[in-house]
LUMROVEX-867253 format. One record per residue: residue number from 1; residue in one letter; y, x, z of N, C-alpha, C in turn. Coordinates in steps of 0.02 Angstrom, whole numbers, always signed. Each point is the difference from the previous one (the first is absolute). Layout:
# LUMROVEX-867253
pos:code:n_c2:n_c1:n_c3:ca_c2:ca_c1:ca_c3:c_c2:c_c1:c_c3
NUM:A:Y:X:Z:Y:X:Z:Y:X:Z $
...
This chain:
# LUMROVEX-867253
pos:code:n_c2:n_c1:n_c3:ca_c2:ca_c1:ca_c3:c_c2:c_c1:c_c3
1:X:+2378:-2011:+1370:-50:-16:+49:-61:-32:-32 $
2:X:+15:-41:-51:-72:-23:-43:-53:+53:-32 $
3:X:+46:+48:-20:-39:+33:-29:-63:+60:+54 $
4:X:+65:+16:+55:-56:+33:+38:-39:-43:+24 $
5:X:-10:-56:+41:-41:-50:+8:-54:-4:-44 $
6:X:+4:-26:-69:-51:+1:-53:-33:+54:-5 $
7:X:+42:+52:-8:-43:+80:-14:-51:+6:+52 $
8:X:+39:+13:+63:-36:+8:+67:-62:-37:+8 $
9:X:-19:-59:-28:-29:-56:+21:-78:+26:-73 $
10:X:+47:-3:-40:-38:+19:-92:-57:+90:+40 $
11:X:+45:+3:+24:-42:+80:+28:-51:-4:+58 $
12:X:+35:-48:+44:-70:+1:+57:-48:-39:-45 $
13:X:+10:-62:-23:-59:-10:-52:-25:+45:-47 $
14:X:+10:+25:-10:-36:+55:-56:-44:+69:+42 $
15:X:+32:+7:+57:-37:+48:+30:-68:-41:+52 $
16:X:+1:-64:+1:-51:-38:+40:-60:+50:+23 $
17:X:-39:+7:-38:-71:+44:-24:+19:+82:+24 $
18:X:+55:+33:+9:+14:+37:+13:-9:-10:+96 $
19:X:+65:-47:+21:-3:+13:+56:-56:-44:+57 $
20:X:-35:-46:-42:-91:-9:+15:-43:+72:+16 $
21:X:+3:+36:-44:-21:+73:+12:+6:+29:+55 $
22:X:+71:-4:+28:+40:+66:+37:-29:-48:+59 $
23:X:+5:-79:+4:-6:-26:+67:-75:-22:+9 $
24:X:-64:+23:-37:-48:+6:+3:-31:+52:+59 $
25:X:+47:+37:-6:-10:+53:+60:+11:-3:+79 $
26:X:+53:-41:-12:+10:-13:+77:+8:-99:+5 $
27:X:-18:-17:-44:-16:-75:+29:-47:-44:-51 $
28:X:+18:-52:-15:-33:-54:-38:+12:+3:-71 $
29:X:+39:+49:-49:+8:+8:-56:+35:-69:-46 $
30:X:+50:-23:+43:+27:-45:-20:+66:-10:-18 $
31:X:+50:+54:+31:+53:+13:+23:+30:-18:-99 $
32:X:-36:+19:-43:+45:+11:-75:-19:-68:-2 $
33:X:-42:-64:+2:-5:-39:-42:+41:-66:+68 $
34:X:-2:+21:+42:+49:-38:+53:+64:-10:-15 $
35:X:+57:+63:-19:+43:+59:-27:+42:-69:-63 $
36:X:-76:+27:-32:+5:-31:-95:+11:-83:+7 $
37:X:-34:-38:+51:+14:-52:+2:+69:-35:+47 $
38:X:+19:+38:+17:+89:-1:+33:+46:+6:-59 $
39:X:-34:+84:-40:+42:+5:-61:+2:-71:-57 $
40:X:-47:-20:+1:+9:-30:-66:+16:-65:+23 $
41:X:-1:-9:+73:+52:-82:+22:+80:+22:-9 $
42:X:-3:+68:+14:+89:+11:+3:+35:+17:-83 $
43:X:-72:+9:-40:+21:+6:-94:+24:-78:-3 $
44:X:-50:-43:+22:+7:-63:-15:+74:-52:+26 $
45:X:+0:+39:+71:+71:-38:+38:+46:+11:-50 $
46:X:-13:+77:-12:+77:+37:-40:+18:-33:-61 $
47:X:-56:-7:-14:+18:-29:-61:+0:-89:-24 $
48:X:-15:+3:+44:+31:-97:+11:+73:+4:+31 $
49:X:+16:+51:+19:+67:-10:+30:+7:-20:+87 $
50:X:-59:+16:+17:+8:-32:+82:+46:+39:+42 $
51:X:+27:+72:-1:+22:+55:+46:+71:+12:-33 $
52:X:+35:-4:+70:+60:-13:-2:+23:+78:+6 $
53:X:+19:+27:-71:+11:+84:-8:+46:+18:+9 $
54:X:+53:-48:+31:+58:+30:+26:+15:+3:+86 $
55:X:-33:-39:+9:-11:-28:+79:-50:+44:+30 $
56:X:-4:+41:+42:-32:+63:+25:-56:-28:+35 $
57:X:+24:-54:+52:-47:-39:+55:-29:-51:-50 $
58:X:+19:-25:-20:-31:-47:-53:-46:+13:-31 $
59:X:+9:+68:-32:-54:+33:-44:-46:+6:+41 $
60:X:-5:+53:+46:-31:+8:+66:-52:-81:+41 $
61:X:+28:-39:+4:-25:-61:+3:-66:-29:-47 $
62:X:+38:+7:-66:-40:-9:-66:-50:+37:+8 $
63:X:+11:+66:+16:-69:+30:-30:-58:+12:+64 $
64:X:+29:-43:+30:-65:+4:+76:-38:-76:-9 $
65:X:+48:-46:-31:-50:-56:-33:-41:+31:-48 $
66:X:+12:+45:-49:-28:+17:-43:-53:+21:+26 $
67:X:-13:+47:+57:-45:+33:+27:-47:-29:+38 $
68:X:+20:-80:-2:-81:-25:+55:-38:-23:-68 $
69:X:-8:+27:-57:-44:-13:-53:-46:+30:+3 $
70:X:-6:+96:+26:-37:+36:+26:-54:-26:+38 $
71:X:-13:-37:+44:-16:-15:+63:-16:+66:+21 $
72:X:-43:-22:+50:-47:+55:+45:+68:+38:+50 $
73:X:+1:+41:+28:+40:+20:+61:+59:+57:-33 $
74:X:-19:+25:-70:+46:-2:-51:+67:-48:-27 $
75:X:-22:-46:+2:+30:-36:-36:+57:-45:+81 $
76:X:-42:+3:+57:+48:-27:+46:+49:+69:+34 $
77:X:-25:+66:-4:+45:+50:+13:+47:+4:-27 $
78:X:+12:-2:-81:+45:-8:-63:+41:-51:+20 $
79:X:-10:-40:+30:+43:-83:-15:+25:+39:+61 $
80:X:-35:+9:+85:+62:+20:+45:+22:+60:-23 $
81:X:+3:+40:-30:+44:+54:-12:+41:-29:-29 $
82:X:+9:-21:-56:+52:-34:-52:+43:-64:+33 $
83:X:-33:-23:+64:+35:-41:+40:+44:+0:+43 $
84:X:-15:+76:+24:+42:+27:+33:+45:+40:-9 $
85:X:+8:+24:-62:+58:+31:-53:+29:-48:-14 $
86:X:+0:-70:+1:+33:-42:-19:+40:-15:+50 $
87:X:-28:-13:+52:+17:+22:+66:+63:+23:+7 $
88:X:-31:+51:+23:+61:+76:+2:+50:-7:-39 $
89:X:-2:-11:-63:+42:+7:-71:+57:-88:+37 $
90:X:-24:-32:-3:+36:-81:+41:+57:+39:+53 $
91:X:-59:+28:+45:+51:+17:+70:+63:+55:-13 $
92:X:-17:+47:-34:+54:+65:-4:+38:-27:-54 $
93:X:+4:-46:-44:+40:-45:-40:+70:-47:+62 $
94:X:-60:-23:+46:+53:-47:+27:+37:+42:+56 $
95:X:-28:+57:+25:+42:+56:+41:+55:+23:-60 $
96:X:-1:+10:-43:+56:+26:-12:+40:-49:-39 $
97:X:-18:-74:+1:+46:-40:-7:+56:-9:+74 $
98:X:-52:-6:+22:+37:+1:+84:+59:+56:+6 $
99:X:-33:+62:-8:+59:+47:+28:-22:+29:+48 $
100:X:-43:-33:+46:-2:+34:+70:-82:+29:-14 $
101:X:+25:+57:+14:-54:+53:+24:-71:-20:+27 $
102:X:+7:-33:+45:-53:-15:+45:-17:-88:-5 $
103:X:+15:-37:-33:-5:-75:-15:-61:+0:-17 $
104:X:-41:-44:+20:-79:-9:-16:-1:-80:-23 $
105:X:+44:-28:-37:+15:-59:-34:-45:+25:-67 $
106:X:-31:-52:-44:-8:+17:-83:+50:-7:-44 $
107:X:+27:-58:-3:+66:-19:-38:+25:-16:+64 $
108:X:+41:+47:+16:+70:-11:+43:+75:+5:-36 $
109:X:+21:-37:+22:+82:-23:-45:+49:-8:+60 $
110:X:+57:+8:-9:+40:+9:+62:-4:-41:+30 $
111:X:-24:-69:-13:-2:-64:+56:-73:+33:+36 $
112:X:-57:+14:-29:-57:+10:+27:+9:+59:+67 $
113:X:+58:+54:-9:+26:+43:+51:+29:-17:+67 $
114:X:+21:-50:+4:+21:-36:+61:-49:+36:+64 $
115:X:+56:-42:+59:-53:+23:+54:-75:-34:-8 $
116:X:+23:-39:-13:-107:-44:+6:-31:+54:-34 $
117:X:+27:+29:-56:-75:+40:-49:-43:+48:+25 $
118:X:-53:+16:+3:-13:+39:+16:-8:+85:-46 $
119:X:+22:+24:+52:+11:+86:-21:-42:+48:+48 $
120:X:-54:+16:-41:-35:+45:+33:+1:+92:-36 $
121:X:-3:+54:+63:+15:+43:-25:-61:+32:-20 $
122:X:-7:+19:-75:-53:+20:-27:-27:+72:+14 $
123:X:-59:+22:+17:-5:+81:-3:+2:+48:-51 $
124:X:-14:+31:-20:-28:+56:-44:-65:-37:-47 $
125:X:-4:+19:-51:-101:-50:-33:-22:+68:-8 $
126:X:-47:-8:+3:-57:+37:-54:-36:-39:-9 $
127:X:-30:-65:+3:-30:-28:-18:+11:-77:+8 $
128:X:-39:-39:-41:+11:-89:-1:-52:-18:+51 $
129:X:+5:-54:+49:-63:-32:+31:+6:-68:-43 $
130:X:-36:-54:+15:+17:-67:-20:+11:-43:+68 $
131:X:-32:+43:+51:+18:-27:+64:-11:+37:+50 $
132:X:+78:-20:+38:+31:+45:+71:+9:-69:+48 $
133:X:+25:+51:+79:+33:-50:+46:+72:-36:-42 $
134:X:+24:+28:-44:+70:-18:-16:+1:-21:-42 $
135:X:-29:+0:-79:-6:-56:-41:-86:-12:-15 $
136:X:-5:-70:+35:-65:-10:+14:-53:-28:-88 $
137:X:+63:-36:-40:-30:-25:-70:+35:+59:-52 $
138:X:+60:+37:+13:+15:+49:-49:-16:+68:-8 $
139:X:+53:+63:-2:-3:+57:+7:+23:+30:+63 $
140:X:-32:+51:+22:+33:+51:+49:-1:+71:-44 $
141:X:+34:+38:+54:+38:+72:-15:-59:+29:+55 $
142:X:-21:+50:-25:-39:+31:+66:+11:+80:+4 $
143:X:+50:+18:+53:+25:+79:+30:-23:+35:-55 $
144:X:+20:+59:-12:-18:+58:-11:-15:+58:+44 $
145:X:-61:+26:+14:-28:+17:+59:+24:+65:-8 $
């Protein structure tokens, strides 16, 4: 995982000036040096050791801090995307600690299953919101139409 990280990161920086070009056309020509400055906070995390490369949500976590270095509406899109994979990655961890199918617990453990817990039945995704009627600070599942 370090290494694609570094590579990945070594490459959007290197193509900066490239994809300035391509987004010259349809916006502000900024998109590579926005890009390059995410990359080279996440060379820097990586290599201080901040990202936890075994921990999926963790990593995921890490690298959306990494991403409010970007600023501009870049750099806050990156952090909720990566926030909400962390997200997701938390919840379908603690569903299948649970067992039950339909448990909308994060870390649920058989005490957390009791009648008090709550178990909600999830739909179909195609996509992440960050906010529904049903989890108002987390993730929802939204139909497949």
């Amino acid at each position: 995982m370090h290494n694609v990280l570094f590579l990945t990161a070594h490459a959007l920086t290197g193509k900066a000036g490239e994809l300035n070009r391509l987004d010259e056309q349809v916006g502000d020509g900024d998109t590579g040096s926005t890009l390059a400055l995410g990359a080279q906070q996440i060379m820097a995390d990586l290599t201080a050791g901040y990202y936890p490369l075994t921990d999926p949500s963790g990593l995921c976590k890490a690298l959306a801090r990494s991403c409010r270095s970007m600023g501009g509406s870049s750099g806050a899109l990156y952090e909720i995307l990566f926030t909400a994979a962390a997200g997701m990655l938390l919840w379908e961890k603690g569903k299948r600690a649970c067992g039950k199918r339909a448990c909308g617990k994060r870390a649920c453990g058989k005490r957390a299953c009791g009648k008090n817990a709550l178990h909600v039945q999830m739909p179909p995704c195609s996509s992440v919101s960050l906010f529904s009627e049903h989890y108002s600070l987390s993730l929802c599942h939204v139909p497949i139409s």
